[in-house]
N, C-alpha and C positions, 0 to 999 in steps of 0.2 A: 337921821333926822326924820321927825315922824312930822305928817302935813297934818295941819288942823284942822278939825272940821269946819266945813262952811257953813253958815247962819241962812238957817231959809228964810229969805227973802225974796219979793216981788222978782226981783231980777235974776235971783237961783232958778225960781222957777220958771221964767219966760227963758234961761239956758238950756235947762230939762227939756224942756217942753220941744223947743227949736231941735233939740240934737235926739228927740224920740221921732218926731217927723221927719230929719234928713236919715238917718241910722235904723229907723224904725223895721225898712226892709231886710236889710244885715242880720236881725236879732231872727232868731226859733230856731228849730233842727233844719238838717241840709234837707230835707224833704221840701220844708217850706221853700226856702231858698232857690232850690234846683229848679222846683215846679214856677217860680216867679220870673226866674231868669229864661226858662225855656217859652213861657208865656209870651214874656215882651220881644224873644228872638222869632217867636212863630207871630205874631202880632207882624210884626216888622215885613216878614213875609208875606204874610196872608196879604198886608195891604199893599203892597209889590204888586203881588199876584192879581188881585180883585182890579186895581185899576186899569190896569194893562188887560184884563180881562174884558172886561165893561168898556171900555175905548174900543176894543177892535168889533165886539157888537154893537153899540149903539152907537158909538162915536163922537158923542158926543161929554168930552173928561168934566168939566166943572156941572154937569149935572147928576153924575156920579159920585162927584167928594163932595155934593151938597146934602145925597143921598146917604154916603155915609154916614156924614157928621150928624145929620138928623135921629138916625137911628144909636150914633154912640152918647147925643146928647142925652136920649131919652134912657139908656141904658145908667147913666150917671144919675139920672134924677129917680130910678127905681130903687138903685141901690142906698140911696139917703134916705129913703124915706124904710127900708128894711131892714138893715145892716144896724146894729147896737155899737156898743165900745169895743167887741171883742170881733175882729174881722176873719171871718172864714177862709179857709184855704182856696175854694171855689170862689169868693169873690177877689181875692185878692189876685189867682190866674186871671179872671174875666177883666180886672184893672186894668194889669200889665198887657193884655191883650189889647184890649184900649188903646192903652201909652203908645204900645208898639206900631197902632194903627194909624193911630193920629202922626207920628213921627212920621208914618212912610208916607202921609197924604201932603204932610208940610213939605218934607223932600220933592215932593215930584210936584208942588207948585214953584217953588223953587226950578226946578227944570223948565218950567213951562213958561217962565221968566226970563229965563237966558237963552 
């Protein structure tokens, strides 16, 4: 049984569109791939590391992850205004570095919580 083609429509296309933004990191060679996924596991650390770092010097944590957040905000706002349709392999590590950072600063307010 052969499946018919679908009619692009408004709605094909906000499908498309949806499954290149959730999938979108999936797709290129394992190069791409390898380097994205090692990005947001050393991200993840890095922001482990830094916090836990920065606490036992200054001691003081929420002016640390206000520090960071400031500096990965402005890092997101460079990148929009440089970066075209076709996203480089170096911003796309510097992302996932991001993702990774912010994930470990959410986590450990979470701790700071309980």
């Amino acid at each position: 049984m052969t499946r018919l083609p679908l009619q692009r429509t408004r709605f094909d296309a906000l499908q498309r569109r949806g499954g290149d933004l959730l999938l979108g990191g999936f797709r290129g060679s394992w190069r791409r791939r390898s380097a994205g996924v090692l990005a947001l596991l050393l991200g993840f650390y890095g922001g482990q590391n830094i916090t836990a770092l920065w606490l036992e010097r200054m001691g003081q944590r929420p002016l640390v992850v206000v520090v960071l957040l400031v500096i990965l905000e402005l890092l997101v706002r460079v990148r929009t205004r440089l970066v075209a349709d076709r996203v480089p392999l170096a911003w796309v590590v510097l992302d996932n570095l991001r993702i990774g950072l912010v994930y470990a600063l959410v986590l450990e307010a979470f701790k700071l919580g309980s």
